[in-house]
C-alpha positions in Angstrom: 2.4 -38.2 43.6 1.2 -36.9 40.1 0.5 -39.6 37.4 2.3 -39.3 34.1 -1.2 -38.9 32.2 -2.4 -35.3 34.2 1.3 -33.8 32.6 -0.7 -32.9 29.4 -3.6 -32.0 31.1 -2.4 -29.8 33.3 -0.3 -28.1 30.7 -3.1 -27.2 28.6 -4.9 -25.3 30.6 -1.8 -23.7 31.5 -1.6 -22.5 28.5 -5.4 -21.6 28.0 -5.2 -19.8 31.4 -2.3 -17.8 30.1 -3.4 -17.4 26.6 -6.7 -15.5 28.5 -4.5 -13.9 31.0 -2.2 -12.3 28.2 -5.7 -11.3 26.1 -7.4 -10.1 28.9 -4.7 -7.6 29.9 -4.3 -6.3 26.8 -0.7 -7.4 26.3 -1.6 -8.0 22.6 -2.0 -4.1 22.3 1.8 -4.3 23.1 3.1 -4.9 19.8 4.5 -1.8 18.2 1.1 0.0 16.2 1.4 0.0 12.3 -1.8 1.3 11.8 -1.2 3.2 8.7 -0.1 0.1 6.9 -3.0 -1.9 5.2 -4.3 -4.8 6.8 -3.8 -8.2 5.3 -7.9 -9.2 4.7 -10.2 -6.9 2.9 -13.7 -7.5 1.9 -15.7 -5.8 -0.7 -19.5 -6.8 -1.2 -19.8 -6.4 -4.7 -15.8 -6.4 -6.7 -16.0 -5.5 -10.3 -15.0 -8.2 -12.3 -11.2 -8.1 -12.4 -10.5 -6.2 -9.4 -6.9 -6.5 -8.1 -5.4 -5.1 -4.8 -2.3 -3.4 -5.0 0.3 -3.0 -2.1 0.7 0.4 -0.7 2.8 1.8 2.8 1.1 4.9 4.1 3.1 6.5 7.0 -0.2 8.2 8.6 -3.7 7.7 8.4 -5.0 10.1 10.5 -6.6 13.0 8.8 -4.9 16.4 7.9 -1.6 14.7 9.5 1.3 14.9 7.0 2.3 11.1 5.5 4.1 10.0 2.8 2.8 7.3 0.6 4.4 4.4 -1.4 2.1 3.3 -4.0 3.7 -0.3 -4.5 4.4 -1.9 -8.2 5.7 -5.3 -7.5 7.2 -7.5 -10.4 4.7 -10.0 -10.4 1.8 -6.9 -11.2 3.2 -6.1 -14.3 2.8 -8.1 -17.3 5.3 -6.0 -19.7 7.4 -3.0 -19.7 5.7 0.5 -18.8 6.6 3.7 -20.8 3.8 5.4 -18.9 1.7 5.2 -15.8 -1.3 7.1 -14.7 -3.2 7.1 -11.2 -6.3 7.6 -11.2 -7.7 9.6 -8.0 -11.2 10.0 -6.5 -12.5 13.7 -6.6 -13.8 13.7 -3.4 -10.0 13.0 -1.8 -9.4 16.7 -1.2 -5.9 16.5 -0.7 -3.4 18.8 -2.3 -0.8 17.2 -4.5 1.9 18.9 -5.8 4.3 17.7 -8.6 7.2 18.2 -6.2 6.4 16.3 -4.0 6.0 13.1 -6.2 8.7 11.1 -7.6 9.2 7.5 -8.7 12.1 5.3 -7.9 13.1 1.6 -7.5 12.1 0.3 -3.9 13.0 -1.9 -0.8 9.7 -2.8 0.9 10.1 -2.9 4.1 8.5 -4.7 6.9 8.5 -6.0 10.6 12.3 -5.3 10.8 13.7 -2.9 8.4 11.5 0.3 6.9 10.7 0.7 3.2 13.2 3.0 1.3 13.8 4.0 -1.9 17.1 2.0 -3.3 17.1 4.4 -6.2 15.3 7.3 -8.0 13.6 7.1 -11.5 14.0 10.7 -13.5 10.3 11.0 -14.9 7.9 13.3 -16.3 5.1 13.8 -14.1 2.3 16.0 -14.2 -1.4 15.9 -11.9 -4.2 17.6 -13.9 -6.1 20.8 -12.3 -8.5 19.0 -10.8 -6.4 16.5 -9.3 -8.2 13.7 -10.2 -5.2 11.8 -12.4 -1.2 12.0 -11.7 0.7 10.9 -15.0 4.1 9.6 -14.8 6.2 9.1 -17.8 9.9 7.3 -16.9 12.9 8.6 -19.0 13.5 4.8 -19.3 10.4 2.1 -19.5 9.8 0.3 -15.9 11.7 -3.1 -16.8 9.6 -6.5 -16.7 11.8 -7.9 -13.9 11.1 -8.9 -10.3 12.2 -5.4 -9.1 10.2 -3.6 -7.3 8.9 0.2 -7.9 7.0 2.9 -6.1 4.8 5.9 -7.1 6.5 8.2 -3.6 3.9 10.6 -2.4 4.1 13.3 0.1 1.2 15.4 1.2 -1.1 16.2 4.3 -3.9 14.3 4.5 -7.3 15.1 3.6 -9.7 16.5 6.3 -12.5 14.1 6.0 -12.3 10.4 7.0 -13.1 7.4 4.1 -11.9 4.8 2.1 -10.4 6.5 -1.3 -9.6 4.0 -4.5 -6.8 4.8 -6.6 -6.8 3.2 -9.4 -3.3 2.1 -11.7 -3.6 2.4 -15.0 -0.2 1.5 -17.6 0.9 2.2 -21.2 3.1 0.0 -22.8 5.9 0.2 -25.5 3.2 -1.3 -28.6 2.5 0.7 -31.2 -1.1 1.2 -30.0 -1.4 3.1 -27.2 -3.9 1.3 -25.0 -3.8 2.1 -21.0 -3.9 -0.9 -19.5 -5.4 -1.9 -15.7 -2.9 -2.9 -13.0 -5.1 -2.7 -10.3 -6.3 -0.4 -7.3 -5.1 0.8 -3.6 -8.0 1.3 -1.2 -6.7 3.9 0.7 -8.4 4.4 4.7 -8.2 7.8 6.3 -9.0 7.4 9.7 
């Protein structure tokens, strides 16, 4: 009836017929919506020479909706211990951040399956300046050069306008010259 050679033909475009079907419908638009979470390509026209993404988690992007951030500092982003870090925030992200709400601590990163917690919480110093343009955070104990990972925790509401906001990581470490240092940045997107 059917000749052995029209098996893989005929199964191809089975395949492309579903592969259409399944787009078409919008079954894609099924998988669960992580829209806060940054996406995996970025492209900027112009970097600055040494440029470096830095993982975040942001629970909410929508503006003036209340979100908790985990500003990500993986073990392979530092290159020695930290005694102190400072973030570095864009004036025009008119947020309010208040010390409270801000805390550091060692950190499970979540994904697909599991969420991102905190394992365990850092006691810091941590101050944000008046016009809440720079959050310093200064660890009772130096962040260890290990393969743990950390996170700068933020909760606030977000701001009202829509943009992308650049916060920039900036470390001290335990030298006798005290030099900050450039981890890297987070391009944060408020939708």
């Amino acid at each position: 009836m059917f000749k052995k050679q029209s098996f893989p033909f005929i199964k191809k475009v089975f395949f492309i017929g579903l592969s259409a079907f399944l787009f078409g419908t919008g079954a894609i638009s099924l998988a669960p919506k992580s829209s806060a979470s940054p996406g995996f390509f970025e492209y900027q026209w112009d970097p600055e020479p040494g440029y470096k993404q830095l993982k975040y988690y942001q629970s909410s992007n929508e503006r003036n909706d209340r979100a908790t951030y985990y500003f990500f500092l993986r073990g392979k982003e530092r290159k020695e211990d930290i005694i102190k870090l400072t973030l570095a925030i864009p004036d025009y992200f008119d947020a309010k951040i208040k010390t409270k709400k801000l805390s550091l601590c060692k950190v499970k990163i979540g994904g697909y399956t599991e969420r991102t917690r905190c394992l365990q919480n850092i006691p810091s110093l941590i101050n944000v300046n008046a016009k809440q343009t720079s959050i310093e955070i200064v660890p009772e104990k130096p962040i260890p050069l290990n393969k743990d990972n950390y996170a700068v925790v933020m909760k606030i509401f977000n701001p009202r306008k829509r943009g992308m906001f650049q916060f920039r990581a900036l470390s001290q470490q335990a030298d006798d010259i005290t030099v900050s240092t450039y981890l890297g940045t987070w391009n944060i997107d408020i939708q």
